[in-house]
C-alpha positions in Angstrom: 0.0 0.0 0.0 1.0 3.6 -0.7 2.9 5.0 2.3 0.7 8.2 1.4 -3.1 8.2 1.7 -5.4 10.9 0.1 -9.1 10.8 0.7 -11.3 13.9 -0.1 -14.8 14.3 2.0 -16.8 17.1 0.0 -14.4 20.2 0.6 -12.4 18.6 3.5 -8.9 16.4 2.0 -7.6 13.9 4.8 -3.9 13.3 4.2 -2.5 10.4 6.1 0.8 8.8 6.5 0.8 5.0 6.2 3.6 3.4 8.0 1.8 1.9 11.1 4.6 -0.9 11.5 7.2 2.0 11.4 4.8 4.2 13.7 4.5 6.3 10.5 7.8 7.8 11.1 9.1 9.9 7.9 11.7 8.3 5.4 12.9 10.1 1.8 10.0 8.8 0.7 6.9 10.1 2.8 8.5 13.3 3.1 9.2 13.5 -0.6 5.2 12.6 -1.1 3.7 14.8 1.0 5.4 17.8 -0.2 4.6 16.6 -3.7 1.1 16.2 -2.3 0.5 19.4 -0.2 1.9 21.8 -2.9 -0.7 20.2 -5.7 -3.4 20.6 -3.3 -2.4 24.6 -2.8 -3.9 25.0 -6.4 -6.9 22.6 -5.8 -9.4 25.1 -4.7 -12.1 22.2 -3.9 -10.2 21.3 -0.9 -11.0 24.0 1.3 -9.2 22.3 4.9 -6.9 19.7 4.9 -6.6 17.1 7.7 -3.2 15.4 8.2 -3.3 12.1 10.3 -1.6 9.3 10.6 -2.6 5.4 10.5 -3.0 2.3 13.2 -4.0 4.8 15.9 -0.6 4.1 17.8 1.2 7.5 16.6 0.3 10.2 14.5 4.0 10.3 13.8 7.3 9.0 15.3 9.5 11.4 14.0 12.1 10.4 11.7 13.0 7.0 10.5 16.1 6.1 12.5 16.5 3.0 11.0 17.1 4.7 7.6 19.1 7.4 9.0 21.5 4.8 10.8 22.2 3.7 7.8 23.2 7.2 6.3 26.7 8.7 6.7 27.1 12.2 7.8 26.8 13.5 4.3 23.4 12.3 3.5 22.3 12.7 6.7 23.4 16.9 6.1 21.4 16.3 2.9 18.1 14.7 4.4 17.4 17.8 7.2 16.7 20.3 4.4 14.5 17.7 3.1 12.6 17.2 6.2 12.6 21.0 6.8 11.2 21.5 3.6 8.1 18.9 3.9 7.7 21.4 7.2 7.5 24.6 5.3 5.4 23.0 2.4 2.7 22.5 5.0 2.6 25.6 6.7 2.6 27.4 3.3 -0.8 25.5 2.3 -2.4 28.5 1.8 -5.8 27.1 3.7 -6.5 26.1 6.9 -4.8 22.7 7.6 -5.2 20.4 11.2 -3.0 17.7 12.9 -5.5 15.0 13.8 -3.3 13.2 16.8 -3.6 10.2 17.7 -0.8 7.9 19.6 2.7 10.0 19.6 3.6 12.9 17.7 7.5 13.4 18.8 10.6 14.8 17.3 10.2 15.5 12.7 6.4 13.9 14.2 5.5 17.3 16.5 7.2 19.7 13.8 4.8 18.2 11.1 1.9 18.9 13.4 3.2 22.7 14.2 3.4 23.1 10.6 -0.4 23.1 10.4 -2.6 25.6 11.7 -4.2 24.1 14.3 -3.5 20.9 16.2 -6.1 18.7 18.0 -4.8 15.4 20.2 -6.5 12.3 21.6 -6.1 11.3 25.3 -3.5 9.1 25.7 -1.4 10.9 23.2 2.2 12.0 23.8 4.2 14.9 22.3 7.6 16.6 22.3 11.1 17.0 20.8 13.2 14.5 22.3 16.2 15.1 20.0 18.4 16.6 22.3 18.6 12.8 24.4 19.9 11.7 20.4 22.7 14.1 20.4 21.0 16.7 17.9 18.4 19.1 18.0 15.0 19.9 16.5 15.9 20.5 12.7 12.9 21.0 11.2 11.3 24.2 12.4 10.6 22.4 15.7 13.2 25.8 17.1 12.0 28.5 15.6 7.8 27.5 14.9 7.4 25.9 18.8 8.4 29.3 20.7 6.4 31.3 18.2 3.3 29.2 19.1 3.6 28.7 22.9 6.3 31.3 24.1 10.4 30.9 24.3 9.9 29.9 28.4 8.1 26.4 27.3 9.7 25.8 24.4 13.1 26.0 26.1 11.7 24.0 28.6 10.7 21.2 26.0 12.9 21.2 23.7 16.0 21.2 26.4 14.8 19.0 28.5 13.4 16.7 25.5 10.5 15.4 27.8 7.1 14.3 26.4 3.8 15.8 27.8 0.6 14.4 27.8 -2.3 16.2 26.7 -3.5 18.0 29.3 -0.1 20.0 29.7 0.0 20.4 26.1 -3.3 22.2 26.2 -2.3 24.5 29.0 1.0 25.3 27.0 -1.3 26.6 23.9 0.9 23.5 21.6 -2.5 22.2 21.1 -6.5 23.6 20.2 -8.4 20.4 21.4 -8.5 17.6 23.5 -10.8 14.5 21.9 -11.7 10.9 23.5 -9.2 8.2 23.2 -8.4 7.5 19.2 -10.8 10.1 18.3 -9.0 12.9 17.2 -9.8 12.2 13.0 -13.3 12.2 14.0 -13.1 15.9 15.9 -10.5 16.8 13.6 -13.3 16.2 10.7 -16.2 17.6 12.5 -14.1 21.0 13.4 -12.7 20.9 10.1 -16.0 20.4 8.5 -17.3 23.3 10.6 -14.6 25.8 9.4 -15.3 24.8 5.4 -18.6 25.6 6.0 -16.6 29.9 5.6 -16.0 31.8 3.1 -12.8 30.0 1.5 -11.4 33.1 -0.1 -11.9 34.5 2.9 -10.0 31.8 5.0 -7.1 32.2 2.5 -7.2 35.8 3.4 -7.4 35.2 6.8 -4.6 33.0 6.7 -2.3 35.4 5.0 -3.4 38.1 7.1 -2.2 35.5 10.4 0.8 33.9 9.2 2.2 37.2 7.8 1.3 40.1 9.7 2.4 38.5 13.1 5.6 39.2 13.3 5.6 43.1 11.4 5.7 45.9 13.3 1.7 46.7 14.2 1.7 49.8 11.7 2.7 47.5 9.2 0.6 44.3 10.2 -2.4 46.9 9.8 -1.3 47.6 6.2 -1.2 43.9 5.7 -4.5 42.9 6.9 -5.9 45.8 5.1 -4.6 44.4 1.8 -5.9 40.8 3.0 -9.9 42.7 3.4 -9.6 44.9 0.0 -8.5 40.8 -1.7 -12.2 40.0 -0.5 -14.1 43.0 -1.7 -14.7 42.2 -5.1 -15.5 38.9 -5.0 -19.0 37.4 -5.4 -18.5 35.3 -2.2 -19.0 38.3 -0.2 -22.1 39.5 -2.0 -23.6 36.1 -2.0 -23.0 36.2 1.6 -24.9 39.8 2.2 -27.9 38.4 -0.3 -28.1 35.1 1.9 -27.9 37.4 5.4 -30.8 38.9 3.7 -32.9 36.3 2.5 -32.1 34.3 6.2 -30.3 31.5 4.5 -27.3 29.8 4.1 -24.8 30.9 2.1 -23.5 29.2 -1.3 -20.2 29.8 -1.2 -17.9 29.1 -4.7 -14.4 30.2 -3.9 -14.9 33.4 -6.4 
């Protein structure tokens, strides 16, 4: 079976990585499909969220394949972390909404996958963190710079120099994840939230997006000026019209990404 799965549920694409037996842990050839995957679905306008799981409910992901990289030599190995960086940025440039479904573990090249999406939502029972540091390396794949940009530089010193896994609960409290779902059901509330957010304005959620990912870190003068080009985007578009008309008319809105 493909190591890559891609199912599509109306306007919501699930992407999920197949390697139960290797705890879906990322080799050349995952991370080489699901940046091949993710940047075809940035011009695939019926996919309005995208979900990204991973299979046998025992880990979302492991990280990377250490088996693989035991068997690189220091050369290949310098050549594999842009890779994996890469697959990283790929995701968080998906220019809609995306959401880690987490199930199981989600540690080392496995956490900075899931802090490449937008939002994050994780099972009880699952563990996270960055061990790398108890491997002699660090986090190499965004795990440095996205972590303390999402939950402050205070916890993610404290995860990613200590290396410990947290459970849930803590990872709520930190701001690392959105949700908390039953045991195993983090797909099904990843789906139902994900389902919910489709349901927008998807020219609007790319602008919102934009507006988010870009204007954070500018000066607030200039992240004004930024999410004022993100608005004056949405102003022509028949999206926002259909959506006054249906305000109107007290219905729902047909929304066709134009």
């Amino acid at each position: 079976m493909s190591e890559l799965i891609f199912e599509q549920n109306e306007t919501v694409g699930i992407l999920r990585l197949n390697r139960p037996e290797r705890r879906n842990a990322l080799n050349r050839t995952i991370l080489e499909a699901i940046t091949e995957k993710v940047r075809a679905l940035a011009d695939d306008r019926s996919v309005r969220v995208l979900v990204i799981t991973g299979s046998g409910g025992q880990a979302f992901c492991a990280g990377a394949d250490l088996k693989e990289r035991r068997g690189m030599s220091p050369q290949e190995v310098e050549a594999f972390i842009p890779l994996i960086r890469d697959t990283m940025t790929a995701v968080a440039n998906f220019p809609r909404p995306s959401i880690a479904a987490i199930d199981g573990v989600a540690l080392g090249g496995g956490l900075e996958l899931a802090l490449g999406c937008d939002l994050r939502v994780a099972g009880r029972g699952a563990t996270l963190g960055l061990p790398e540091v108890s491997l002699a390396i660090i986090p190499g794949a965004g795990g440095t710079q996205r972590l303390p940009r999402l939950i402050g530089l205070g916890h993610a010193r404290d995860l990613i120099l200590s290396g410990r896994r947290i459970d849930v609960d803590e990872a709520l409290s930190m701001g690392l994840i959105n949700r908390i779902a039953p045991a195993g059901g983090a797909l099904e509330t990843a789906l139902e939230w994900a389902q919910q957010i489709a349901r927008n304005g998807p020219l609007a959620l790319e602008a919102a997006k934009d507006a988010l990912d870009h204007g954070l870190h500018l000066s607030l003068a200039d992240g004004l000026d930024h999410e004022l080009a993100c608005y004056n985007r949405i102003i022509p578009t028949e999206d926002r019209l259909e959506a006054l008309e249906a305000f109107a008319q007290k219905r729902s809105p047909q929304f066709q990404g134009k």
